[in-house]
PDB file as gemmi writes it, atoms N, CA and C in Angstrom:
CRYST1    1.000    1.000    1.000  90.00  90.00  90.00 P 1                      
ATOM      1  N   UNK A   1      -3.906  29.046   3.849  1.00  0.00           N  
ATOM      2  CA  UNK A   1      -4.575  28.453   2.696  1.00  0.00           C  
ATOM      3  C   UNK A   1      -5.387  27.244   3.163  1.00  0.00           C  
ATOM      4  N   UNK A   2      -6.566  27.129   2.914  1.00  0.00           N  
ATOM      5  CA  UNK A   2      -7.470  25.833   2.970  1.00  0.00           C  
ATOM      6  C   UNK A   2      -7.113  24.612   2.678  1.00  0.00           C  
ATOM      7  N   UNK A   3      -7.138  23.126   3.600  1.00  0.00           N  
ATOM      8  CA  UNK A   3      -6.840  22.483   3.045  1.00  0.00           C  
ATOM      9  C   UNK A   3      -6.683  21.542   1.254  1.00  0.00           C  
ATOM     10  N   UNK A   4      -8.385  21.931   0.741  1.00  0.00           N  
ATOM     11  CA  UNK A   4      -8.741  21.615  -0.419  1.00  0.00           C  
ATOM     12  C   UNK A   4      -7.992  22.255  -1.390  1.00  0.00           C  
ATOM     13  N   UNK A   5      -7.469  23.700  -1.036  1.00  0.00           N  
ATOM     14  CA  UNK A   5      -6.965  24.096  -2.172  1.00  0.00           C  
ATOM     15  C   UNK A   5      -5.475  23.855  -2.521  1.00  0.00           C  
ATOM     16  N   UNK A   6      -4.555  23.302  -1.488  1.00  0.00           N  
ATOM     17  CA  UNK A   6      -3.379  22.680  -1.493  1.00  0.00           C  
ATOM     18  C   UNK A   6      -3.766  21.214  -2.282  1.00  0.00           C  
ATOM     19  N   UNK A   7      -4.874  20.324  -1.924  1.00  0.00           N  
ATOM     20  CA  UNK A   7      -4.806  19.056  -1.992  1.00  0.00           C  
ATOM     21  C   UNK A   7      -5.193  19.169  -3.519  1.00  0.00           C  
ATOM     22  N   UNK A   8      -6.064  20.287  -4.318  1.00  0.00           N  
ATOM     23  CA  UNK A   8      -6.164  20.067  -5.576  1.00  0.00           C  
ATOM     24  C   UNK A   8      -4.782  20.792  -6.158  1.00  0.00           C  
ATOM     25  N   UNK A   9      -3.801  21.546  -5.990  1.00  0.00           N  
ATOM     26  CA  UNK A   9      -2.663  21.652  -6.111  1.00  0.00           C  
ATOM     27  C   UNK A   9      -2.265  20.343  -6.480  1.00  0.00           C  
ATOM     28  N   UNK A  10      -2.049  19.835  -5.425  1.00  0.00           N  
ATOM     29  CA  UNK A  10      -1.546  18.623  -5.330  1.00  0.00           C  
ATOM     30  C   UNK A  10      -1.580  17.687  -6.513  1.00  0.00           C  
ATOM     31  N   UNK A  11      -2.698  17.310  -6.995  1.00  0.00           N  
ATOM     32  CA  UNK A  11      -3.570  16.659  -7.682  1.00  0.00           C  
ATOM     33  C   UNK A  11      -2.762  16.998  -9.024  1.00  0.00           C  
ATOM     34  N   UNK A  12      -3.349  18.574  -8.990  1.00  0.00           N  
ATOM     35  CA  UNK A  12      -3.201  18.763 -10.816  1.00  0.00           C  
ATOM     36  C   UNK A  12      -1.270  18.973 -10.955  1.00  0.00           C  
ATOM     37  N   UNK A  13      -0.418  18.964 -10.353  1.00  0.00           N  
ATOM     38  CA  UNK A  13       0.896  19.145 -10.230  1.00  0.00           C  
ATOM     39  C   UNK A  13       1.257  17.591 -10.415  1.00  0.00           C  
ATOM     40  N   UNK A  14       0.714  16.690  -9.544  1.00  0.00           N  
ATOM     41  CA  UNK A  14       1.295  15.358  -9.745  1.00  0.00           C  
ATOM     42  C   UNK A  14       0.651  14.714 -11.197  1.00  0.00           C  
ATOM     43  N   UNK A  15      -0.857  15.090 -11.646  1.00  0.00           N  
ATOM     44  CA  UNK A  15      -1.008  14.779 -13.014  1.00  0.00           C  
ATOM     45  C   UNK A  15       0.195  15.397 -14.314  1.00  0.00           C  
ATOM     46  N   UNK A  16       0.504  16.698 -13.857  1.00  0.00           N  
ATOM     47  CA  UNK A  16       0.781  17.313 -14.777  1.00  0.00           C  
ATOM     48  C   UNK A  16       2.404  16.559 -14.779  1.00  0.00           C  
ATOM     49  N   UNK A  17       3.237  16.006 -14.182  1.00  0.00           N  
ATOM     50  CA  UNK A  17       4.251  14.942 -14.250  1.00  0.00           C  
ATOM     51  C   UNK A  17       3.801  13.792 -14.217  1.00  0.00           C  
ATOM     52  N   UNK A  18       2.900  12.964 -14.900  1.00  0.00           N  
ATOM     53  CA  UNK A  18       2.810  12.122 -14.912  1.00  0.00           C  
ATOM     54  C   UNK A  18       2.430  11.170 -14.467  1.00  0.00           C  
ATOM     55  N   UNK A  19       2.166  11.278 -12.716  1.00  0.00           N  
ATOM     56  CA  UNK A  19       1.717  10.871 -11.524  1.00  0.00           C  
ATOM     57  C   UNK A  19       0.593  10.745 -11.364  1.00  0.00           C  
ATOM     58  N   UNK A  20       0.099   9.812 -10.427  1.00  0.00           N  
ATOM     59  CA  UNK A  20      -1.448   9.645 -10.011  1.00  0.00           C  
ATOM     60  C   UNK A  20      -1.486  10.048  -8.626  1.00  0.00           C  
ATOM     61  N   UNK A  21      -2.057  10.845  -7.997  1.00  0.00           N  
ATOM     62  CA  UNK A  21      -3.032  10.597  -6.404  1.00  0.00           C  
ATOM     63  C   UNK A  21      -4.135  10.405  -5.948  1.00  0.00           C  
ATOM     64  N   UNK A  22      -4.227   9.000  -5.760  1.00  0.00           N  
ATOM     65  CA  UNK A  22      -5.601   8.672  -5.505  1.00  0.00           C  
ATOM     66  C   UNK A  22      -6.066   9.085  -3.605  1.00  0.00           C  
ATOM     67  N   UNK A  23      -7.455   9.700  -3.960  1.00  0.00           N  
ATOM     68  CA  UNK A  23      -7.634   9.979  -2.177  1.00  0.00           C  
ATOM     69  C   UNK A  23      -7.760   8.561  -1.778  1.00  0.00           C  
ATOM     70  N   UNK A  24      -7.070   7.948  -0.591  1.00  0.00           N  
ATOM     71  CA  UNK A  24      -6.813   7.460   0.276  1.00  0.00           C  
ATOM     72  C   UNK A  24      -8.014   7.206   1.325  1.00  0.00           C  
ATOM     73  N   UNK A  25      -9.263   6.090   0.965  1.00  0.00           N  
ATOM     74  CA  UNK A  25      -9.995   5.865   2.270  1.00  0.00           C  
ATOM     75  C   UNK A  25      -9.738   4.024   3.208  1.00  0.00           C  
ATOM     76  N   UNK A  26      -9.343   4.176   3.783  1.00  0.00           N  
ATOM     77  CA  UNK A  26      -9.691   2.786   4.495  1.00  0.00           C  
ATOM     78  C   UNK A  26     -10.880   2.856   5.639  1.00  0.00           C  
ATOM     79  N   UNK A  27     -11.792   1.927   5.018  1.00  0.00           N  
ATOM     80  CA  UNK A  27     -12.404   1.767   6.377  1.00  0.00           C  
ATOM     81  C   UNK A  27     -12.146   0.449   7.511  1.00  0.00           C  
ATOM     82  N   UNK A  28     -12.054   1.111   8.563  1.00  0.00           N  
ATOM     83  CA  UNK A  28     -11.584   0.730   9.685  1.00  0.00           C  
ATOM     84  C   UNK A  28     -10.430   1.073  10.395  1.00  0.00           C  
ATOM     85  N   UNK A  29      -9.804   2.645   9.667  1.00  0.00           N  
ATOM     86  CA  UNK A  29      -8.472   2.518   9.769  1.00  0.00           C  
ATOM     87  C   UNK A  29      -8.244   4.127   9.735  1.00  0.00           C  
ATOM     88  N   UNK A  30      -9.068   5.115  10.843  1.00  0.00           N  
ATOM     89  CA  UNK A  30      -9.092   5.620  10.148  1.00  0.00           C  
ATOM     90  C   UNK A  30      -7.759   6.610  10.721  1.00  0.00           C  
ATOM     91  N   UNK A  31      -7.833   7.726  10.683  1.00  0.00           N  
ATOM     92  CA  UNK A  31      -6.722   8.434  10.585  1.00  0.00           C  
ATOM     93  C   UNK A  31      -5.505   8.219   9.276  1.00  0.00           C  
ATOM     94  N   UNK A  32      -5.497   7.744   8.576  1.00  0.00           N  
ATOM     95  CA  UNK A  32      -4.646   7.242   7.480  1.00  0.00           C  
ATOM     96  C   UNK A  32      -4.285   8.632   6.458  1.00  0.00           C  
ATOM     97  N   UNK A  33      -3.459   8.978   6.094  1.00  0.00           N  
ATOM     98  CA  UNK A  33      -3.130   9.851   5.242  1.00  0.00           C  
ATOM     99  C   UNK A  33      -4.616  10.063   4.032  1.00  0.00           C  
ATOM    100  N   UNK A  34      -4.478  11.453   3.674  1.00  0.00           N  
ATOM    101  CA  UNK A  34      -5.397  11.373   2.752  1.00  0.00           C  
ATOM    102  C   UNK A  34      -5.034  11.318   1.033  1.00  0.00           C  
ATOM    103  N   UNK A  35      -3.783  10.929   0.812  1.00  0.00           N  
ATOM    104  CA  UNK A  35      -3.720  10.534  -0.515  1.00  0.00           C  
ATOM    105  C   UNK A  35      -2.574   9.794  -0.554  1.00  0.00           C  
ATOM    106  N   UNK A  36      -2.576   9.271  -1.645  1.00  0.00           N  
ATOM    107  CA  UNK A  36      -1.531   8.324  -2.168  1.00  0.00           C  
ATOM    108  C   UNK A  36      -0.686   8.223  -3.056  1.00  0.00           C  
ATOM    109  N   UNK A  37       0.386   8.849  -3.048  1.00  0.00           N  
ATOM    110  CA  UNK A  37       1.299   9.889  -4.671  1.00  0.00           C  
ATOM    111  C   UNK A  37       2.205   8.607  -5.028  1.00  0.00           C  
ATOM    112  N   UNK A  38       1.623   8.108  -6.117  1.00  0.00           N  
ATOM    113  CA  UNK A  38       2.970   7.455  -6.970  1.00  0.00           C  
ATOM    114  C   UNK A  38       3.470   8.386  -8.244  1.00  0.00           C  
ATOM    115  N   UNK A  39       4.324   7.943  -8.499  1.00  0.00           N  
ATOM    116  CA  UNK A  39       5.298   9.149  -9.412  1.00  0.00           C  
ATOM    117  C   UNK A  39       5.865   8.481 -10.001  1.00  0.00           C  
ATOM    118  N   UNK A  40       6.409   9.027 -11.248  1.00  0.00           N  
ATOM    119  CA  UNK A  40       7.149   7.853 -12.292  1.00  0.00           C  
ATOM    120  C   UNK A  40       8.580   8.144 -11.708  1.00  0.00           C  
ATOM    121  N   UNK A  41       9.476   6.953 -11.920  1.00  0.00           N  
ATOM    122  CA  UNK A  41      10.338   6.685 -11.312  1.00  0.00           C  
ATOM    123  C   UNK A  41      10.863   5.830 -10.091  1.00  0.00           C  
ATOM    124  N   UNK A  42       9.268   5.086  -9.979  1.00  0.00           N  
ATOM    125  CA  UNK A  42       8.463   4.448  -8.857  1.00  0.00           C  
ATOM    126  C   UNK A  42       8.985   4.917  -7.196  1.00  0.00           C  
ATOM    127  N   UNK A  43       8.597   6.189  -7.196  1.00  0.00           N  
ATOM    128  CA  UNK A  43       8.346   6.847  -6.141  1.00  0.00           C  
ATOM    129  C   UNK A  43       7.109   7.032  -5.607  1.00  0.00           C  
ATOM    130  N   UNK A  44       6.473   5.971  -4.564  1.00  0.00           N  
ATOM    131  CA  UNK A  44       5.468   6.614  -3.682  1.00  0.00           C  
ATOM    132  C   UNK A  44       5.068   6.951  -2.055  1.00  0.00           C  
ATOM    133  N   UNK A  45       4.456   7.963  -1.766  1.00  0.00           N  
ATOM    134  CA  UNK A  45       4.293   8.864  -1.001  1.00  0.00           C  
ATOM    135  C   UNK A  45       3.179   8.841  -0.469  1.00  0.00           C  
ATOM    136  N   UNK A  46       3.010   9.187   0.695  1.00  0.00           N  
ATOM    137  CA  UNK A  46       1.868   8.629   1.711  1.00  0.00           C  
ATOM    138  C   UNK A  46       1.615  10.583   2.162  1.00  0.00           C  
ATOM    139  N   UNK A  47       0.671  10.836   1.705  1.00  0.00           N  
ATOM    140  CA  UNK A  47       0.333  12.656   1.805  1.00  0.00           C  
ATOM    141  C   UNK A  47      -0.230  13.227   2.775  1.00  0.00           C  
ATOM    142  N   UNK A  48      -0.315  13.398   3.971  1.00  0.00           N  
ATOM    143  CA  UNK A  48      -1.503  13.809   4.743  1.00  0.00           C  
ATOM    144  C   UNK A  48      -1.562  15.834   4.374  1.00  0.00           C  
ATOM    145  N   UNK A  49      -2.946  16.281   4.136  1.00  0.00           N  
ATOM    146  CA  UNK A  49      -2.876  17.848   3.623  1.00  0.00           C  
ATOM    147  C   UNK A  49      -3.562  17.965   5.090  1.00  0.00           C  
ATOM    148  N   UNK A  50      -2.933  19.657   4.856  1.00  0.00           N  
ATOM    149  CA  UNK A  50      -3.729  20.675   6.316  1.00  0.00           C  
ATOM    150  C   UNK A  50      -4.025  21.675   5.487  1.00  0.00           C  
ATOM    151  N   UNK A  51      -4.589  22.411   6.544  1.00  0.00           N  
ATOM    152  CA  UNK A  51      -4.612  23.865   5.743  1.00  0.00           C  
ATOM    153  C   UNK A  51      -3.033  24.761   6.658  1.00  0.00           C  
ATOM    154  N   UNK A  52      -3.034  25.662   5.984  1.00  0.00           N  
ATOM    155  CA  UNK A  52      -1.728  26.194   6.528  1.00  0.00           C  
ATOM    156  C   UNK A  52      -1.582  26.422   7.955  1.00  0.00           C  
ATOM    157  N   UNK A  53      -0.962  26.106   8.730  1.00  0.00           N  
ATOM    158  CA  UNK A  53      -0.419  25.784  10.150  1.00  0.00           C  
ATOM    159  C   UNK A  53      -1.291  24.872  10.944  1.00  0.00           C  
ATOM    160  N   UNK A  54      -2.166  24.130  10.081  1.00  0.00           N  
ATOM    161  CA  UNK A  54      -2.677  23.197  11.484  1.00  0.00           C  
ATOM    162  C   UNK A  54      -1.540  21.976  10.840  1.00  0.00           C  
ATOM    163  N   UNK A  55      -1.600  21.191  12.497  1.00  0.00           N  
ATOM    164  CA  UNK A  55      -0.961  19.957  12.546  1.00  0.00           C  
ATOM    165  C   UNK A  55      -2.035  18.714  12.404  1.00  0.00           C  
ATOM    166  N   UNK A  56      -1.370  17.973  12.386  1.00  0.00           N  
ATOM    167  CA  UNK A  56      -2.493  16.165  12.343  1.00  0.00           C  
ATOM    168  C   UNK A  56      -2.135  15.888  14.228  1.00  0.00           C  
ATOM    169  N   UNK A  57      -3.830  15.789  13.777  1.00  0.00           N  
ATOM    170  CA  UNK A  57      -4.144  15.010  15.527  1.00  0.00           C  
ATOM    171  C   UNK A  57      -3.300  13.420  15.622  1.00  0.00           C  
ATOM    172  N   UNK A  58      -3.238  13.008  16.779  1.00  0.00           N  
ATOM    173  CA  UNK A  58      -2.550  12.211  17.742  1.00  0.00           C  
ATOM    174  C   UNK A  58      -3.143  10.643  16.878  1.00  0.00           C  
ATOM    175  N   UNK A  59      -4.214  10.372  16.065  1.00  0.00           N  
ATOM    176  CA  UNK A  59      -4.635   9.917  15.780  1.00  0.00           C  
ATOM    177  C   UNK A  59      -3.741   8.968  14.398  1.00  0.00           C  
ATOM    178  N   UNK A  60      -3.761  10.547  13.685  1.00  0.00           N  
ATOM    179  CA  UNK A  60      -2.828  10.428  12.162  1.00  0.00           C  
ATOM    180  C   UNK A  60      -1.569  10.026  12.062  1.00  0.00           C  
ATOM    181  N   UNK A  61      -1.030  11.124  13.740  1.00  0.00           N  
ATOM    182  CA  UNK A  61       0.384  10.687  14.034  1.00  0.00           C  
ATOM    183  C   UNK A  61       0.544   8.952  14.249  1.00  0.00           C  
ATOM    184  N   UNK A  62      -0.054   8.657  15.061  1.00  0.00           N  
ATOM    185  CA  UNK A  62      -0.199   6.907  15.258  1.00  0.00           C  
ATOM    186  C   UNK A  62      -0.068   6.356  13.713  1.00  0.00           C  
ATOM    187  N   UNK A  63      -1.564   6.422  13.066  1.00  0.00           N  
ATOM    188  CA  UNK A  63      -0.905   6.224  11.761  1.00  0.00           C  
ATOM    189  C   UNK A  63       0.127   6.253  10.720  1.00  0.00           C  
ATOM    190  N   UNK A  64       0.392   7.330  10.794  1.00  0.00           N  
ATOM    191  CA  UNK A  64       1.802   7.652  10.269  1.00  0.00           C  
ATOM    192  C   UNK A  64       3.267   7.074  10.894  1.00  0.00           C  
ATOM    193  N   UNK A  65       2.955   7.010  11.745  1.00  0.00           N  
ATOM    194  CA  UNK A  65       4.241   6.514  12.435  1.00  0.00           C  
ATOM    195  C   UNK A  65       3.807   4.853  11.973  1.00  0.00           C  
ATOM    196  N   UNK A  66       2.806   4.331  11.872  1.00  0.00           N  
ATOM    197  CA  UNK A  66       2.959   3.220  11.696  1.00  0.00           C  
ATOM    198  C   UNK A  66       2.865   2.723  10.193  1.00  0.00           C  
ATOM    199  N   UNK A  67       2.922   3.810   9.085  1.00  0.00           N  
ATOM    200  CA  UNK A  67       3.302   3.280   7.893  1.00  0.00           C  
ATOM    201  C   UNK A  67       4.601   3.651   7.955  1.00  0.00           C  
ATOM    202  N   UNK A  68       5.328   4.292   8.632  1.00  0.00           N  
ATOM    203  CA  UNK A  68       6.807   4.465   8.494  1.00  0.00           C  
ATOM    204  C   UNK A  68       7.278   3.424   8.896  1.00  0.00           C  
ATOM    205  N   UNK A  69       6.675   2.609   9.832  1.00  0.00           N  
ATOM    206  CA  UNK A  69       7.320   1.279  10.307  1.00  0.00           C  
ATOM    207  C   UNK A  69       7.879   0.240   9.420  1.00  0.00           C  
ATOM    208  N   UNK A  70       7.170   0.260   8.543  1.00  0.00           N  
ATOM    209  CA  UNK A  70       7.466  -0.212   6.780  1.00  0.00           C  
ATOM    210  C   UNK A  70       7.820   0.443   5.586  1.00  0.00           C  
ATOM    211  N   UNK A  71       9.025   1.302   6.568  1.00  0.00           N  
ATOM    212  CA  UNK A  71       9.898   2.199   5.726  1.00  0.00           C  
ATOM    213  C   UNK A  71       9.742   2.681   4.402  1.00  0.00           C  
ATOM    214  N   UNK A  72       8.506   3.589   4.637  1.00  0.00           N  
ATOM    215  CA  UNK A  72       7.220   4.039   3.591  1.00  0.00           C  
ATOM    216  C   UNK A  72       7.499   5.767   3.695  1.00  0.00           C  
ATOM    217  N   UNK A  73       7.252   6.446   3.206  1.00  0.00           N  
ATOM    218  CA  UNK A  73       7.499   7.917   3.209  1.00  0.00           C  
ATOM    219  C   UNK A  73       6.224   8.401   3.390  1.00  0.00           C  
ATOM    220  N   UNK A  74       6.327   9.137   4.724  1.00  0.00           N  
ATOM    221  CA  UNK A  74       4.963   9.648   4.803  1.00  0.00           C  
ATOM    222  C   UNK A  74       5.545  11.540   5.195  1.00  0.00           C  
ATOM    223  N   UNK A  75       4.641  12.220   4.400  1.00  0.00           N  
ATOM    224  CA  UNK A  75       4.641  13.633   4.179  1.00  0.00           C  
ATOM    225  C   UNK A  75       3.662  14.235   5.103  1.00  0.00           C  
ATOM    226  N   UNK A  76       3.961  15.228   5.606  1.00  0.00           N  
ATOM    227  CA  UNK A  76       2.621  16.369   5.819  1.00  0.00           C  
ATOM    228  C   UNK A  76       3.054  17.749   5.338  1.00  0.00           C  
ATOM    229  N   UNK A  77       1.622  17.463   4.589  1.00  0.00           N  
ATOM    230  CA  UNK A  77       1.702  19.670   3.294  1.00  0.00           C  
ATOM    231  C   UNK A  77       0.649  20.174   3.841  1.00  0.00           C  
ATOM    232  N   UNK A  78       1.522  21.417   3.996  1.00  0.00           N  
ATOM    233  CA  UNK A  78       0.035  22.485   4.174  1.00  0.00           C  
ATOM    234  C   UNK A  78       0.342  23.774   3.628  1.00  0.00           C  
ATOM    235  N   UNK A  79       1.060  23.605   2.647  1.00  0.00           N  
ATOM    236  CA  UNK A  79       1.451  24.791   1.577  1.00  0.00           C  
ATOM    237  C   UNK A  79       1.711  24.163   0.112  1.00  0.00           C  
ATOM    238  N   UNK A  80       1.563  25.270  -0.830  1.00  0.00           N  
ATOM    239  CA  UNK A  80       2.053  24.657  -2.018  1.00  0.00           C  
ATOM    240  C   UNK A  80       3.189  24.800  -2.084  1.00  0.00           C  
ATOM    241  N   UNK A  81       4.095  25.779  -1.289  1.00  0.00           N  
ATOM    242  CA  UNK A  81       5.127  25.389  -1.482  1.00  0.00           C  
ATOM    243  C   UNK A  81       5.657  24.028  -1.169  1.00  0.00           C  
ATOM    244  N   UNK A  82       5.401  23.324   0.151  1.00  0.00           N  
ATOM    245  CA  UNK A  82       5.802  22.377   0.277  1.00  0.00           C  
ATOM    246  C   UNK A  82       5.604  20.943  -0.753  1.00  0.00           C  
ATOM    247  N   UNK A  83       4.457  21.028  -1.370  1.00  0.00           N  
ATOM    248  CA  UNK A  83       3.997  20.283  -2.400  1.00  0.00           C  
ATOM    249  C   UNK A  83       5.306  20.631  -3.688  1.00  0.00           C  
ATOM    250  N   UNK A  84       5.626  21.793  -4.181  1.00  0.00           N  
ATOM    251  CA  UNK A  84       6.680  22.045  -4.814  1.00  0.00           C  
ATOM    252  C   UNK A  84       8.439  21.214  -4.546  1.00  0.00           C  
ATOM    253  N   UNK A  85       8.139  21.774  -3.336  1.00  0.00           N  
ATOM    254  CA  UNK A  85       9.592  21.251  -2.451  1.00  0.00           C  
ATOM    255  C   UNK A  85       9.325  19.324  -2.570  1.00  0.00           C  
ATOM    256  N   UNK A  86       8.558  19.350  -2.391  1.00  0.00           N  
ATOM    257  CA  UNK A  86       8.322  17.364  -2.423  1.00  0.00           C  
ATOM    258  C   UNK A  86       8.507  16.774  -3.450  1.00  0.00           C  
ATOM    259  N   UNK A  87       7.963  17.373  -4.467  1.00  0.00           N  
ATOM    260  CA  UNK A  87       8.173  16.756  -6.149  1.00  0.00           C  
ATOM    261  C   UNK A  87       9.646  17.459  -6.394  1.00  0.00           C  
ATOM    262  N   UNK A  88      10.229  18.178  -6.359  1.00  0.00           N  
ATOM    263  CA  UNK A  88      11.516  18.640  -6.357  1.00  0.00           C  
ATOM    264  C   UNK A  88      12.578  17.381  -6.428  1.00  0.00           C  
ATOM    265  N   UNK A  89      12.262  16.998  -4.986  1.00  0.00           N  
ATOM    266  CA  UNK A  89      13.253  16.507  -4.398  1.00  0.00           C  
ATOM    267  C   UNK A  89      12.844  15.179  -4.375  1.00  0.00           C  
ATOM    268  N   UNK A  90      11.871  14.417  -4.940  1.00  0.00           N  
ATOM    269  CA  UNK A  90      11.305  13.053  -5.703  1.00  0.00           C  
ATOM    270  C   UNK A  90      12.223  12.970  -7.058  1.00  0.00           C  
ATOM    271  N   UNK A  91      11.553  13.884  -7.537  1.00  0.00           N  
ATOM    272  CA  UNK A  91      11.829  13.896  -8.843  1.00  0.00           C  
ATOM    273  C   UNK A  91      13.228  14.260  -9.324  1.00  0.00           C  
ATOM    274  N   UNK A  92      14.780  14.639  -8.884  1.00  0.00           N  
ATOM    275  CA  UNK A  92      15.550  14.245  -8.757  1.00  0.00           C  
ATOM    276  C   UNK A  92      16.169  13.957  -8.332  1.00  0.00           C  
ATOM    277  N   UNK A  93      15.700  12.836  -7.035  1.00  0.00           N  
ATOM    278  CA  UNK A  93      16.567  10.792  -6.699  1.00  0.00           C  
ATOM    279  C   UNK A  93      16.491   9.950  -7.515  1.00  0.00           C  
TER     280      UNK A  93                                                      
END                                                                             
């Protein structure tokens, strides 16, 4: 599956509970996840999307590893299932 079509998954699943995901740009910074899932219950989530079986370059990983440093939850989806499985398991902690 294409990345876009997971990431608007994404989108209309976290609206449809209530949630916002805003795409995610920093400049100067880049590799950074591409969205930003808060969820009611104040759960938020740091998203990076693929399309189905690619991984995030060495780049993202750096990134990611360094918002985890500030014990931040960072995800990688590249299915809707996994987008399913994530709000699942958000949504009852």
């Amino acid at each position: 599956m294409r990345e876009r079509d997971i990431e608007s998954y994404l989108r209309d699943r976290i609206k449809a509970i209530g949630g916002w995901a805003p795409k995610w740009t920093s400049p100067g910074n880049s590799g950074v996840p591409d969205r930003i899932v808060f969820l009611p219950g104040g759960h938020i989530v740091f998203v990076e999307l693929k399309a189905t079986g690619e991984k995030p370059r060495p780049l993202q990983l750096a990134q990611h590893k360094r918002i985890q440093s500030y014990r931040q939850d960072v995800r990688v989806i590249d299915s809707r299932e996994q987008v399913d499985t994530m709000l699942q398991e958000l949504i009852e902690s």
